[in-house]
C-alpha positions in Angstrom: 99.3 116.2 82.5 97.0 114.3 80.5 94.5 113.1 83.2 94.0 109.7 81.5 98.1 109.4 81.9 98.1 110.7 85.4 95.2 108.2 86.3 97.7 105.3 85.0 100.7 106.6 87.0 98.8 107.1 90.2 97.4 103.7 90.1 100.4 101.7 89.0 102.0 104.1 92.3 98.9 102.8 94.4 99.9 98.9 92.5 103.2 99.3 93.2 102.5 99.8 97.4 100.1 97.6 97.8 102.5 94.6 96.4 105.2 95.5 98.5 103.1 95.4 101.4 100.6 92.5 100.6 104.2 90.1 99.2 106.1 87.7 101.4 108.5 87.1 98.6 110.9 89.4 98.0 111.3 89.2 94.6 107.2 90.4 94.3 108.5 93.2 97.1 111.2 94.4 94.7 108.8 94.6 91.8 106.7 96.7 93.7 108.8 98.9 94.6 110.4 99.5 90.9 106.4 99.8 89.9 106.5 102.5 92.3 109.3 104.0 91.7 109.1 104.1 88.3 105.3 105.7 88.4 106.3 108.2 90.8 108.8 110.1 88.3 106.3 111.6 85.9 104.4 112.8 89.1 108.1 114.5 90.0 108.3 115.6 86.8 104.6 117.4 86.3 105.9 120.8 86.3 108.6 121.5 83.6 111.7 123.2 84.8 115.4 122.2 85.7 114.4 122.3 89.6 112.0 119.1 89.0 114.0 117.4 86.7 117.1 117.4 88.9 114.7 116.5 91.6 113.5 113.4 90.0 117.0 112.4 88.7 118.3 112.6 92.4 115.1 110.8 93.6 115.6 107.6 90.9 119.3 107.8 91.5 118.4 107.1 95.2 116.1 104.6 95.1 117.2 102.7 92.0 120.6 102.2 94.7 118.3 101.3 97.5 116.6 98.8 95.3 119.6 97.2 94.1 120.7 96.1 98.0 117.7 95.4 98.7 117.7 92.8 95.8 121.6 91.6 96.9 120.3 91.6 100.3 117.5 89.0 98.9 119.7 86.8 97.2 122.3 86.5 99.8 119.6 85.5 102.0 118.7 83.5 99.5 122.3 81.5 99.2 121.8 80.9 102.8 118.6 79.8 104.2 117.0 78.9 100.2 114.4 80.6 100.6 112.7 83.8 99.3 110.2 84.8 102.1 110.6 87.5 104.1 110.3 85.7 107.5 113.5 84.0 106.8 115.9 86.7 107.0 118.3 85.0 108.8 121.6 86.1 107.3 123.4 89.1 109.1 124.8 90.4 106.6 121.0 90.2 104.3 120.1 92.0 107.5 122.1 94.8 107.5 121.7 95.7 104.1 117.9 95.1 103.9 117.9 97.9 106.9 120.5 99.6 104.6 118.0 99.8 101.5 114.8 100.3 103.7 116.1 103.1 105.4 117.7 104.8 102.4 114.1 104.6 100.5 112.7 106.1 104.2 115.4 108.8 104.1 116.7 108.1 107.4 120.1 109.6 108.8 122.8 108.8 107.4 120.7 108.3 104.0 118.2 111.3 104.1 120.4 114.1 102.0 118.0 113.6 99.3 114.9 114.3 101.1 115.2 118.3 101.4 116.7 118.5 98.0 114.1 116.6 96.1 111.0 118.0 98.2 112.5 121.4 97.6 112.6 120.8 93.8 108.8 119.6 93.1 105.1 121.2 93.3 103.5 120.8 96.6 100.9 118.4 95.7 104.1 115.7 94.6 105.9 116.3 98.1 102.9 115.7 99.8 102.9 112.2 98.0 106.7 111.7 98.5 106.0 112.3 102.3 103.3 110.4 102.9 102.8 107.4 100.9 106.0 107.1 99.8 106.7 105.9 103.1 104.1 103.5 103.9 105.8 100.6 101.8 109.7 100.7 103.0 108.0 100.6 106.5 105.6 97.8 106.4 108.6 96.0 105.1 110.6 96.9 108.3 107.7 96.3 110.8 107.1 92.3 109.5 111.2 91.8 109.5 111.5 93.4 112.9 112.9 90.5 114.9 115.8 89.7 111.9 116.8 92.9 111.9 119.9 94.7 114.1 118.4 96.6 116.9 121.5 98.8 117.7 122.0 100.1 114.1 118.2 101.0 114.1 118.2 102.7 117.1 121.1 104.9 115.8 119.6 106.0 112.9 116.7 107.0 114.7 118.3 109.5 117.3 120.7 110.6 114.3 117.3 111.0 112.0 115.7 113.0 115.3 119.1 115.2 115.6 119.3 115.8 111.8 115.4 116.7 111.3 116.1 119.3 114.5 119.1 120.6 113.3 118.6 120.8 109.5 115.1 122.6 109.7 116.6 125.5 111.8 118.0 127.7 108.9 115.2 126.8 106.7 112.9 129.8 105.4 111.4 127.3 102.9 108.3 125.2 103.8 108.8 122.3 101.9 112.3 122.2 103.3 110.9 122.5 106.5 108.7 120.1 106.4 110.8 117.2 105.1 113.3 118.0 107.9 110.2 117.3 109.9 109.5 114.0 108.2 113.3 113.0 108.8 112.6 113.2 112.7 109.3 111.9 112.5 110.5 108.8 111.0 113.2 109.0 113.3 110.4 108.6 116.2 108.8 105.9 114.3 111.9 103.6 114.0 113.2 104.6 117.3 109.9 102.4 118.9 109.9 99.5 116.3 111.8 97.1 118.2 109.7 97.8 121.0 106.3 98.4 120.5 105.5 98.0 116.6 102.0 98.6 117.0 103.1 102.4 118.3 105.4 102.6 114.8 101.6 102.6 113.2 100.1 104.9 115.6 102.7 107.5 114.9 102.7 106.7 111.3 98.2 107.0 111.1 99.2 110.2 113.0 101.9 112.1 111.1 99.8 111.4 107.5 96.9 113.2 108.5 98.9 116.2 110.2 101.5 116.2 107.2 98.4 116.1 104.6 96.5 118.8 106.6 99.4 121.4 106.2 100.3 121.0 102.4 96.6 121.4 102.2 96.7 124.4 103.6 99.9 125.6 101.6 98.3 124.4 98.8 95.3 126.7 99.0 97.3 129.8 99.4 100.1 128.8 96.7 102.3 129.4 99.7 106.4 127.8 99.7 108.0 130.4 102.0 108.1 131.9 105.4 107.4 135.5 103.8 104.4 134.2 102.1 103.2 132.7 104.6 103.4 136.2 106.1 101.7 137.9 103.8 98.6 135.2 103.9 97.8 136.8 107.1 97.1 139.7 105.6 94.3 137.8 103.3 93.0 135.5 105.3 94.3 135.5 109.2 92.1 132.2 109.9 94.3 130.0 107.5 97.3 131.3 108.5 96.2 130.5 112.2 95.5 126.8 111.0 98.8 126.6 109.3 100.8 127.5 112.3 98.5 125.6 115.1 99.3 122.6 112.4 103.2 122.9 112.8 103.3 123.7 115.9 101.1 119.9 116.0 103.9 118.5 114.3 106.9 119.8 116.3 104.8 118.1 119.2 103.7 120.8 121.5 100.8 119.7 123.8 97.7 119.5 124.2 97.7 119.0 120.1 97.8 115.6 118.1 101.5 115.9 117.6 102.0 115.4 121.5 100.4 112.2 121.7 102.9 110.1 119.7 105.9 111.3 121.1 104.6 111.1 124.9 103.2 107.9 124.3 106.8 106.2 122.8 108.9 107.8 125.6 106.1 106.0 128.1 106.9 102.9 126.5 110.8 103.5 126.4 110.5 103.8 130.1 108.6 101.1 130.7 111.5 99.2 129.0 114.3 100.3 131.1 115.3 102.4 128.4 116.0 105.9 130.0 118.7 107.7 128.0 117.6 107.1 124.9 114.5 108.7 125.6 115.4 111.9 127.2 117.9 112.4 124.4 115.3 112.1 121.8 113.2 114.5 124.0 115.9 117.5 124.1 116.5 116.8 120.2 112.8 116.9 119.6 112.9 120.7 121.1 115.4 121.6 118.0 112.2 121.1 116.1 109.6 122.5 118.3 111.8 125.9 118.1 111.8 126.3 114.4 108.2 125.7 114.6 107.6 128.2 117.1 110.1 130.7 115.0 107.7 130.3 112.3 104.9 131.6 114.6 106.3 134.6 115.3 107.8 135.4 112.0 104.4 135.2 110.6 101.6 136.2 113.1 103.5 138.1 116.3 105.8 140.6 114.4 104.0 143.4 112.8 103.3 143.7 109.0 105.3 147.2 107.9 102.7 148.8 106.2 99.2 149.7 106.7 96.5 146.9 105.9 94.5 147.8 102.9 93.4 144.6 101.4 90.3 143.1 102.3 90.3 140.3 105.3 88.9 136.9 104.1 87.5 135.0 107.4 85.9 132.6 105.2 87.5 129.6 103.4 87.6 129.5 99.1 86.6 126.8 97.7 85.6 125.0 100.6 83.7 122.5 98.7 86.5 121.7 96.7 88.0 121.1 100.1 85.6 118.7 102.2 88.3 116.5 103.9 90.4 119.7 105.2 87.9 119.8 108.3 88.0 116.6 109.5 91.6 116.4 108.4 92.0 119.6 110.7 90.2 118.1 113.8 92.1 115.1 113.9 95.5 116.9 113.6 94.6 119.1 116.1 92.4 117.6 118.7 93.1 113.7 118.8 94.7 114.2 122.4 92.1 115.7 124.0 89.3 113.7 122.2 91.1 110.4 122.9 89.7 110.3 126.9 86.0 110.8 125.6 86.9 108.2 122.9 87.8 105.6 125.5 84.6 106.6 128.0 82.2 106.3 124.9 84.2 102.7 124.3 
């Protein structure tokens, strides 16, 4: 791509955010996320083949639906209360469908069919967008209209996005696959805490970015997409493959990494609000997607490669210099949970 055209798309994507989460109005929210939308689709689109075309086509199809509720929702609230600002969302029925549309653009159970599919179908580098800031708009939305919105219906989707993230990601061998499964639950998490604490919605979300970012990185380095790649990395360079799978198993939550901190701290929080069941269900679903993580580990590190090693073992990083956030990136993925008590003491 052009890099004067892909400068233009990625800042009227960047534009198209920042309106949605800076508005009150929600007619400037809806342009935002149509300048979004529409500036994501070349990014979709960068690498030429049927795959990334049907991609994009399932990707607008989605959210140019999402948008249009969202924009009914508006002006039913709208016939209502007479106003356009998003602190007035008084209307059930505005409510329902505004979680309707802001959940379908999240990719939230029942609406997150499209997530796997379209991540499957583009370059690394655009699902690393798509599942990180992608998200950042639908949910500022949903943390300022919190209190208008229905807390049952939210809470379902959550454990349904927890169980489908789990379930879906077990008879994945692709990674992208795999890790949108693992964005499904993790927005699950998010969602599931909103209507109590949404100040722990943000520390899950200034978690998962860094975490997510850190392992495309990584996959991007090695032009790695499968489990058998992945494999054969080892071979090449043991010490990013290490990273890679210390990385996911920090997603899927196993402590004493990052991915631990978020979860423990929401089920805390659950429990401080009487809320008991929900909680432990969430925790038995959130093993689904520790195991495929920790089937991924073995797959590629503790089973034996079948023939005998003859290519030379890189302990060194390529291009490191090309890479100067993957470190930090790395030690906050990795090592927030045990760094956060020293934090605190040097506070």
């Amino acid at each position: 791509m052009n890099p004067l055209i892909l400068s233009l798309v990625m800042m009227m994507m960047i534009l198209g955010t920042l309106l949605v989460m800076t508005s009150s109005h929600w007619f400037m929210i809806w342009v935002g996320f149509e300048m979004n939308m529409l500036a994501i689709i070349p990014l979709l689109t960068k690498t030429h083949n049927p795959r990334s075309t049907e991609a994009a086509t399932k990707y607008f199809l989605t959210q140019a639906t999402a948008s249009m509720l969202l924009l009914v929702a508006a002006i039913i609230n709208l016939m209502y209360s007479g106003h356009w600002t998003t602190m007035k969302l008084i209307n059930p029925t505005a409510s329902i469908l505004m979680t309707m549309a802001l959940t379908m653009k999240l990719g939230l159970s029942p609406f997150h069919f499209w997530v796997p599919e379209v991540t499957q179908g583009i370059s690394l580098t655009s699902g690393l967008i798509l599942l990180t800031w992608q998200k950042l708009a639908p949910l500022s939305i949903l943390y300022t209209t919190m209190p208008f919105t229905n807390t049952n219906i939210l809470m379902m989707m959550a454990l349904a996005s927890i169980a489908i993230g789990g379930w879906g990601g077990l008879n994945q061998t692709q990674l992208r696959k795999i890790m949108a499964y693992s964005s499904i639950a993790h927005m699950g998490w998010m969602i599931s805490i909103l209507t109590y604490n949404p100040t722990m919605t943000l520390l899950n979300l200034y978690l998962y970015i860094p975490m997510t970012t850190t392992v495309f990185m990584l996959l991007m380095m090695n032009l790695t997409t499968t489990m058998k790649s992945l494999s054969l990395v080892s071979n090449k360079s043991p010490l990013t493959t290490i990273l890679i799978l210390i990385m996911m198993l920090s997603l899927g939550g196993l402590p004493p990494l990052t991915g631990f901190l978020p979860k423990w701290l929401i089920v805390q929080e659950m429990m401080k609000n009487n809320s008991i069941i929900m909680p432990t269900v969430m925790t038995l679903l959130a093993l689904l997607s520790l195991y495929f993580y920790m089937r991924i580990t073995y797959t590629t590190s503790l089973t034996m490669f079948p023939t005998t090693n003859n290519t030379k073992i890189k302990w060194q990083f390529q291009n490191l210099q090309k890479n100067m956030y993957l470190p930090p990136l790395i030690i906050i993925s990795t090592l927030m949970l045990p760094l956060s008590p020293i934090m605190m003491m040097l506070d």
